[in-house]
C-alpha positions, -999 to 999 in steps of 0.1 A, spaced: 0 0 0 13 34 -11 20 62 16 -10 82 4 -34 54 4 -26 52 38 -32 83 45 -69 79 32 -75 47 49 -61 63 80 -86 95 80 -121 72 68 -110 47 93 -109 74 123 -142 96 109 -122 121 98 -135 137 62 -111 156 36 -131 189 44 -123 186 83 -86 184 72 -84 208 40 -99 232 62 -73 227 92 -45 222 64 -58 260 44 -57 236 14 -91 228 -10 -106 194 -9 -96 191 -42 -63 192 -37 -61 168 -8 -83 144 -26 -56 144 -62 -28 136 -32 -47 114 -12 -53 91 -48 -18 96 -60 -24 121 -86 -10 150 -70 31 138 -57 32 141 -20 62 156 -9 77 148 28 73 178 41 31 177 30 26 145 47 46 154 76 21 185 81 -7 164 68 0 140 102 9 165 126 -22 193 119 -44 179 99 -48 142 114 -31 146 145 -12 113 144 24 107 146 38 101 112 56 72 131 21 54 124 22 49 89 56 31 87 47 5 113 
């Protein structure tokens, strides 16, 4: 499973919907939707911020 698919599975598995975190991020839902399904490259320092303010999970998580 690919780092941004994780991401997604994370959020719908905690409740969490894209505009709860686009909004927290200052990003559209668009935007996080084309990274969240790979169309958009997510760079470290996005998913890093992605974890910390937007799902507020230790990026530590995702590489378990």
């Amino acid at each position: 499973m690919q780092l941004y698919e994780k991401l997604r599975a994370y959020r719908m598995a905690n409740g969490i919907t894209q505009t709860h975190v686009a909004n927290i991020m200052r990003m559209s839902v668009k935007k996080l939707n084309a990274i969240e399904k790979g169309r958009q490259k997510l760079s470290a320092d996005m998913f890093l911020e992605i974890c910390k303010d937007g799902l507020k999970v230790d990026p530590a998580v995702f590489f378990a």
